[in-house]
Wavefront OBJ file of the C-alpha trace (Angstrom):
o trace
v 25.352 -36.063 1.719
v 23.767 -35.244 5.113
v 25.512 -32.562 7.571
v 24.293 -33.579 10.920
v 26.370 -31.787 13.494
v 26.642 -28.737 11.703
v 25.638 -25.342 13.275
v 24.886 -22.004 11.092
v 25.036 -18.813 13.179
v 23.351 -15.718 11.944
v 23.680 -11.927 12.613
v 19.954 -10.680 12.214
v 16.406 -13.113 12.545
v 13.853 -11.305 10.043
v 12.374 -12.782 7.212
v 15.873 -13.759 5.255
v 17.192 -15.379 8.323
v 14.017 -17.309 8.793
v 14.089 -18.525 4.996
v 17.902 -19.403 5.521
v 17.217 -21.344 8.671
v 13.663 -23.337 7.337
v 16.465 -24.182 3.793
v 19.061 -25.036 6.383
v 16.747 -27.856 8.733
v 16.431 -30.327 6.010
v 20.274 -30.396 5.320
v 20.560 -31.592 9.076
v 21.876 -28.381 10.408
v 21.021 -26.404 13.035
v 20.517 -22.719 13.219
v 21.197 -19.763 15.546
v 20.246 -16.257 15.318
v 21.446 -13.186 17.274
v 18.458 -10.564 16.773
v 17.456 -7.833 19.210
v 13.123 -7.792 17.693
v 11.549 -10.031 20.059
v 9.294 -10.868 17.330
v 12.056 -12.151 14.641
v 10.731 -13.668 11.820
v 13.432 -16.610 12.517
v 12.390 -17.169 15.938
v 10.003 -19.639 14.602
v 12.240 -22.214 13.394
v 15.718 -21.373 15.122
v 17.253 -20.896 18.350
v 16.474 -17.029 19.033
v 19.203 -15.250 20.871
v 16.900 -12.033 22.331
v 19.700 -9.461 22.650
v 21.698 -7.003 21.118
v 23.836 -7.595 18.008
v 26.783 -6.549 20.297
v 25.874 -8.877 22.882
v 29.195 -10.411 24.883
v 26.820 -13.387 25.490
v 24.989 -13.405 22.346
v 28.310 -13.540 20.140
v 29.637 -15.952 22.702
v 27.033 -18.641 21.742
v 27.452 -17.568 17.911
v 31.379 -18.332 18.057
v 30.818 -21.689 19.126
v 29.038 -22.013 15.438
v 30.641 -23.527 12.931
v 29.985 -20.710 10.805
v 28.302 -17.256 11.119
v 26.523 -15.621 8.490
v 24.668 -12.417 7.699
v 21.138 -11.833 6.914
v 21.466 -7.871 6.232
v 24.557 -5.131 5.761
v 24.211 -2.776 8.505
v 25.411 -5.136 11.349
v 27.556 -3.132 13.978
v 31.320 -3.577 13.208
v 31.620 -4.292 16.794
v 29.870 -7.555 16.536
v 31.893 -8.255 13.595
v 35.509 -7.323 15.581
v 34.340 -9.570 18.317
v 33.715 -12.613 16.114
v 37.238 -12.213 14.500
v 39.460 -14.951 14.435
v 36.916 -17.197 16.452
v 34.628 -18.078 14.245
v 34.431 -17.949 10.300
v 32.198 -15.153 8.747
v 31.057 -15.577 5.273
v 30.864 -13.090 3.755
v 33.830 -11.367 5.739
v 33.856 -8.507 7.400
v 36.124 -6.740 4.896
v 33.874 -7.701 1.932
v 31.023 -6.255 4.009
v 32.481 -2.711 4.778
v 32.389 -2.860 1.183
v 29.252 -3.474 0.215
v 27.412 -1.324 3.074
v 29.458 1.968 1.611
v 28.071 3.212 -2.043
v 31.143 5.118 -2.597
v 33.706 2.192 -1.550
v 31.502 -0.077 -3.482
v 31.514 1.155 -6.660
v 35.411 1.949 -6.578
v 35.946 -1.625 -5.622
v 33.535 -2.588 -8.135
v 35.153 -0.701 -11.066
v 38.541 -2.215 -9.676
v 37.380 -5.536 -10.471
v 36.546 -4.913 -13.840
v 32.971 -3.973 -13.613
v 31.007 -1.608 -15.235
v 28.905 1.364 -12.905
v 27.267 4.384 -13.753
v 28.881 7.616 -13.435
v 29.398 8.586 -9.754
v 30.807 11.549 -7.826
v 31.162 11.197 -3.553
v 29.690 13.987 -2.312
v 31.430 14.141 1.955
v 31.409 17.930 2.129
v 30.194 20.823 0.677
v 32.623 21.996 -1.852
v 32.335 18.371 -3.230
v 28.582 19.698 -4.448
v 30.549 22.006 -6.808
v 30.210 20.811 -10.536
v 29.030 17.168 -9.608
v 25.606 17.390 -11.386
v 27.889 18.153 -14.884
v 30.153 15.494 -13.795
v 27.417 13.117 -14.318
v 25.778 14.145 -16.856
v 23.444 16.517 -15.357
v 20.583 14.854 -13.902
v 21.242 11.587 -11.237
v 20.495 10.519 -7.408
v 21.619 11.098 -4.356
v 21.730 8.707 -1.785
v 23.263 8.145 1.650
v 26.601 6.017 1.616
v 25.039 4.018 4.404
v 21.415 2.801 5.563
v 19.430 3.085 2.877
v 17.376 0.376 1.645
v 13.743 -0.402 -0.291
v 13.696 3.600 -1.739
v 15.215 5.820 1.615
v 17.713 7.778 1.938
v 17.786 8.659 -1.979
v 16.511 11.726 -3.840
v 16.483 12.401 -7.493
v 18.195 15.804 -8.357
v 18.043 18.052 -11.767
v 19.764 21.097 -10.841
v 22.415 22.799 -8.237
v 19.658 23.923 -5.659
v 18.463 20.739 -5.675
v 21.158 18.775 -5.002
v 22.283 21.202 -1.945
v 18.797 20.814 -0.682
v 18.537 16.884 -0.646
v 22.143 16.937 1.038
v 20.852 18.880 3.861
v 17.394 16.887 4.231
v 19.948 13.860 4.757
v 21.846 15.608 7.540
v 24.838 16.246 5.062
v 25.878 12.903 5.933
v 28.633 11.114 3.638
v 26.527 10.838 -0.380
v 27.401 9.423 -3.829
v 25.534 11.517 -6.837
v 24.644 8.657 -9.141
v 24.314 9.889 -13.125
v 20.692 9.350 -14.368
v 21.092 5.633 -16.415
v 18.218 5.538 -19.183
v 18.329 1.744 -18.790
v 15.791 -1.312 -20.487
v 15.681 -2.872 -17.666
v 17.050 -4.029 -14.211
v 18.323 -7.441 -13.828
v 19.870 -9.153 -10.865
v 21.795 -12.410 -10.264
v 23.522 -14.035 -7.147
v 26.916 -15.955 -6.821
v 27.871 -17.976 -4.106
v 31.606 -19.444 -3.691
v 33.043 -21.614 -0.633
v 36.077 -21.324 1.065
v 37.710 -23.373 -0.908
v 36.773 -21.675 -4.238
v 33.683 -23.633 -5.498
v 31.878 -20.838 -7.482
v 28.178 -21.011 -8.366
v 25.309 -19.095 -10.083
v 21.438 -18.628 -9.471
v 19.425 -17.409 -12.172
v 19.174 -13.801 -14.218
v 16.390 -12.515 -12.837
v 14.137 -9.655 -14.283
v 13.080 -7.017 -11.784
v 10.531 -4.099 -11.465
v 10.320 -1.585 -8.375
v 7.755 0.663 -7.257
v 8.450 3.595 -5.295
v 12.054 2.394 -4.352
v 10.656 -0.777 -3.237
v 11.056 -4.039 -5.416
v 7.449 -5.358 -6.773
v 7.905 -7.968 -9.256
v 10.823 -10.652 -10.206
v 10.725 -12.867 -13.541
v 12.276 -15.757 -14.859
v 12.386 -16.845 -17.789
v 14.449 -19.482 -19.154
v 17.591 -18.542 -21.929
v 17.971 -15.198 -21.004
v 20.484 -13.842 -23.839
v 22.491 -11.659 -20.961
v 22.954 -14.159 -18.188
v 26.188 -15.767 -19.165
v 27.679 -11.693 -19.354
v 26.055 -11.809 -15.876
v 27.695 -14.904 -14.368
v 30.816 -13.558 -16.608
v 30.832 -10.109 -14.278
v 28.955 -11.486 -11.067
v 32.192 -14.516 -11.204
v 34.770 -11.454 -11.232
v 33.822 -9.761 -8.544
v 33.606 -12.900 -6.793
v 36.812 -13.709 -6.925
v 38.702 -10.117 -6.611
v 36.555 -9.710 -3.364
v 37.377 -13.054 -1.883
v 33.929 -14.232 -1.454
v 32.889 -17.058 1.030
v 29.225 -17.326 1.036
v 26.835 -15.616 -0.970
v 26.542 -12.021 -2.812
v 23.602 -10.762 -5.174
v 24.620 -8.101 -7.891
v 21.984 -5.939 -9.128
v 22.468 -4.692 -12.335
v 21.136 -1.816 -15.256
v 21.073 -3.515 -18.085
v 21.436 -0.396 -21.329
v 19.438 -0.841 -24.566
v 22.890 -2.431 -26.307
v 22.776 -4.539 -23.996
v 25.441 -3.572 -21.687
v 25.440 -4.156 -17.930
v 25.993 -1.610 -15.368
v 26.254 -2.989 -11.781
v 24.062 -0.583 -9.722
v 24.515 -2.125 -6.608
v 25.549 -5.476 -4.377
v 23.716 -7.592 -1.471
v 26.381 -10.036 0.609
v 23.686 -12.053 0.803
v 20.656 -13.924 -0.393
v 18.240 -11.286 -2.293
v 14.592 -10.165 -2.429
v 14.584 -10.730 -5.794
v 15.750 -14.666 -5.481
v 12.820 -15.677 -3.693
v 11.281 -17.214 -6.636
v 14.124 -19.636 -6.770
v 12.135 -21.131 -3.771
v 9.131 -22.826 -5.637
v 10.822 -22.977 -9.515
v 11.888 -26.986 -8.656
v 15.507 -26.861 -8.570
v 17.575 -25.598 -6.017
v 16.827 -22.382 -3.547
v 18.684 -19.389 -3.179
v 18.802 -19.782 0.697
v 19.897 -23.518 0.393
v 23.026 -22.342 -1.802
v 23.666 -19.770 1.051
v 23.358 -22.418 3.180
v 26.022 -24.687 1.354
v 28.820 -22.019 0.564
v 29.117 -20.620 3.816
v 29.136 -24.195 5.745
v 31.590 -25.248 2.485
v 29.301 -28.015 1.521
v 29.227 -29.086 -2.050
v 27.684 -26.207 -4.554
v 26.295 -26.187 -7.990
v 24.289 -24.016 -9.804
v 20.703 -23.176 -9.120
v 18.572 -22.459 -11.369
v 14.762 -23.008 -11.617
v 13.090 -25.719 -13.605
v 9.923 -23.975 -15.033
v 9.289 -20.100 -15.704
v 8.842 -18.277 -12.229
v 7.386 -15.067 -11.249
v 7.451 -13.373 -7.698
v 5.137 -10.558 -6.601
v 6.448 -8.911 -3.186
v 3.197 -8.345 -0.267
v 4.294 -4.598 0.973
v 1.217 -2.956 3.767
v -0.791 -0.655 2.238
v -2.946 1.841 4.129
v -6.797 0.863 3.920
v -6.234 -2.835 1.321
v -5.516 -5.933 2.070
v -4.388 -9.107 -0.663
v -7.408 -11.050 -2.235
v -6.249 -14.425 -0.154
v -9.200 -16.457 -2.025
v -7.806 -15.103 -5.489
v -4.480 -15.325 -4.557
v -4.837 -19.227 -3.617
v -7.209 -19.867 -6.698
v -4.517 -18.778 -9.159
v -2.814 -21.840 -9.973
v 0.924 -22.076 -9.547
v 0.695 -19.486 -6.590
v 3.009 -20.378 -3.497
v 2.226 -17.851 -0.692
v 5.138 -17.221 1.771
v 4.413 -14.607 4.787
v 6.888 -13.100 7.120
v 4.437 -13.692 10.292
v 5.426 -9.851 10.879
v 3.270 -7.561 12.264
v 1.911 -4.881 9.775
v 3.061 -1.758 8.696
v 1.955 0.536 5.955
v 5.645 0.349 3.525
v 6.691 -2.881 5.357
v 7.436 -6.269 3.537
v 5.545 -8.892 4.888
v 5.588 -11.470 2.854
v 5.277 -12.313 -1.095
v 3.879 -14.386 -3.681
v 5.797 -17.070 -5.879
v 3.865 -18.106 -9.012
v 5.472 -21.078 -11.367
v 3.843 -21.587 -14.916
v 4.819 -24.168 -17.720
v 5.314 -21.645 -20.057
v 6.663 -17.572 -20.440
v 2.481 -16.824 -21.709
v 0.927 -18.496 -18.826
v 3.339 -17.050 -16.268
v 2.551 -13.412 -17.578
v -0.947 -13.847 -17.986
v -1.217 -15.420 -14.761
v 1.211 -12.673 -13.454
v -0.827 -9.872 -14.674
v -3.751 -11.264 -12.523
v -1.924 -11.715 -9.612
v -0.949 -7.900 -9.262
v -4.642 -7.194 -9.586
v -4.944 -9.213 -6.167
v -2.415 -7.565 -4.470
v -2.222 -3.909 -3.544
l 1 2 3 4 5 6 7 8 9 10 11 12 13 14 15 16 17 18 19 20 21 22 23 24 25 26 27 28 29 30 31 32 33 34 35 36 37 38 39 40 41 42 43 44 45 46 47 48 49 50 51 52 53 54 55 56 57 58 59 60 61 62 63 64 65 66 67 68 69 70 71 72 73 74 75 76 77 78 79 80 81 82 83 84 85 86 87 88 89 90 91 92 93 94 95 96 97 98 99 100 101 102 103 104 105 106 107 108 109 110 111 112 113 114 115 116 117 118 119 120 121 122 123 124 125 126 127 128 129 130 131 132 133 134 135 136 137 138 139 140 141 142 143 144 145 146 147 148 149 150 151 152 153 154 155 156 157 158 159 160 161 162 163 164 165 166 167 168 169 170 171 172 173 174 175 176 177 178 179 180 181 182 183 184 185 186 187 188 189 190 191 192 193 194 195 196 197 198 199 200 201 202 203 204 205 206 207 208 209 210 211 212 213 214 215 216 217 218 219 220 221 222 223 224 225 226 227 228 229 230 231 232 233 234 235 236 237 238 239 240 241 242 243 244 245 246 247 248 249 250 251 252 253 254 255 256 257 258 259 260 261 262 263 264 265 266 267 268 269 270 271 272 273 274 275 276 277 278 279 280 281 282 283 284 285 286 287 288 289 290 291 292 293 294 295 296 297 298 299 300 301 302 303 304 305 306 307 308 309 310 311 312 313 314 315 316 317 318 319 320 321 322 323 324 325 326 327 328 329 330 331 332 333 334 335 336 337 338 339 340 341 342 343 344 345 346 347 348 349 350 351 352 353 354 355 356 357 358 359 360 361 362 363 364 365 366 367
């Protein structure tokens, strides 16, 4: 089926956008994004609207889309209000003021049926009061809105503690997570049209460095997807999705899944799906929000991904990086910045030893 004729708006132009417009070309649609970074990512390989996400003229040209997507959470609500009712936004706003708010999150999360870890809001300062026992003693603090990769979080043990992390974030409005003693952290994306055609990617196995995600794995049979796609499915459908949404989850050593946290959108941790020979994350984004026919996608061969982040005084081992085989190199073309994600590494094997051999040698090539 081609889709010539079809044009996908999005709010934001870095590297996501870009990797949502180069999945969209081949499907014979074009692509628009509204960025204010003269040096978007997407710029390369979409129509770049140079201005402000609250733009008159910027969401002017977007409306006139037939859809509008989002590459990241913390799009003004103004751009979002202007949009209403003249073009469709997938995912909706109200699914979005969801997802960019920890505390509204996990309450909407738990009324779907999912599973979180123990949380207390924490919007003034008699809420600091007994929320360490609440959950369990020890947990996190982060920022109901803005952070991302690691900020605006602080680990906590103790009442003094907690009262000074609160005040290094401005006192702004918190949830105090509980400490989860989890096996690992697993993610998985679902993507459903507007006229309810749901879909799955892959359970994917993640590992993060100091906040920041390194590595992704896939492997094939993983015994906890189908509880994944079970929970991820839910959610789905109690929060109306159109378009795409990537659930993050802690999974306990019974087995059980916690959802830590949720993406409306496609996720650092799906990149892999890129190069594993089925179908890509980006192209399923792609599909749902446009409401063009969606299946599953999952990859075809075991699939690693390491991320690229700028490190003060290193640099990657190209030549080693392009001598491993399987390696697919993807980079951002941003400019670079000690912390900053610039681009990553996708490495396909035939077989779960080869992948983590080969794996292990690839994080020895990049810092």
């Amino acid at each position: 089926m081609t889709s010539d004729g079809l044009h996908l708006g999005i709010l934001g132009g870095g590297q996501l956008a870009q990797m949502l417009a180069l999945a969209a070309l081949p499907l014979g649609v074009r692509v628009t994004v509204l960025e204010p970074d003269a040096l978007a990512p997407a710029r390369l390989c979409a129509t770049h609207l140079h201005a402000p996400y609250t733009d008159a003229a910027g969401l002017d040209t977007l409306a006139g889309c037939d859809a509008v997507t989002l590459e990241f959470e913390n799009v003004p609500v103004e751009a979002l209000d202007a949009l209403q009712g003249r073009v469709p936004v997938r995912p909706g706003g109200t699914l979005l003021q969801r997802s960019k708010h920890r505390a509204r999150e996990k309450e909407e999360l738990r009324a779907a049926g999912a599973q979180t870890a123990p949380f207390v809001v924490v919007e003034t300062e008699a809420d600091l009061d007994g929320a360490l026992a609440a959950i369990g003693g020890q947990g996190i603090l982060k920022t109901s809105e803005l952070g991302y990769d690691g900020k605006g979080q602080a680990r906590v043990s103790d009442g003094d503690g907690l009262r000074a992390a609160w005040d290094s974030m401005g006192r702004v409005p918190c949830v105090l997570e509980g400490l989860i003693a989890f096996e690992r952290e697993v993610s998985v994306a679902v993507a459903r049209t507007p006229d309810g055609q749901t879909a799955f990617g892959p359970l994917v196995e993640n590992v993060h460095k100091g906040g920041i995600l390194r590595t992704s794995v896939f492997l094939p049979d993983d015994p906890q997807e189908a509880r994944a796609h079970e929970i991820a499915g839910r959610v789905a459908q109690a929060w109306v999705l159109e378009g795409l949404m990537t659930l993050e989850f802690f999974q306990l050593p019974g087995g059980e899944l916690l959802v830590n946290e949720v993406a409306p959108r496609v996720h650092n941790s799906g990149h892999l799906t890129q190069d594993g020979g089925g179908v890509g994350q980006f192209e399923a984004q792609v599909r749902a929000v446009l409401g063009l026919p969606l299946a599953d996608w999952q990859p075809l061969h075991p699939c690693a991904m390491v991320n690229i982040i700028g490190v003060e005084g290193r640099t990657p081992d190209w030549a080693g990086v392009d001598a491993l085989p399987g390696t697919h190199l993807h980079l951002y073309h941003k400019a670079w910045r000690a912390g900053r994600k610039l681009g990553h590494v996708n490495l396909v094997a035939p077989d779960e030893r080869s992948l983590r051999e080969r794996l292990a040698q690839l994080e020895t090539l990049i810092p």
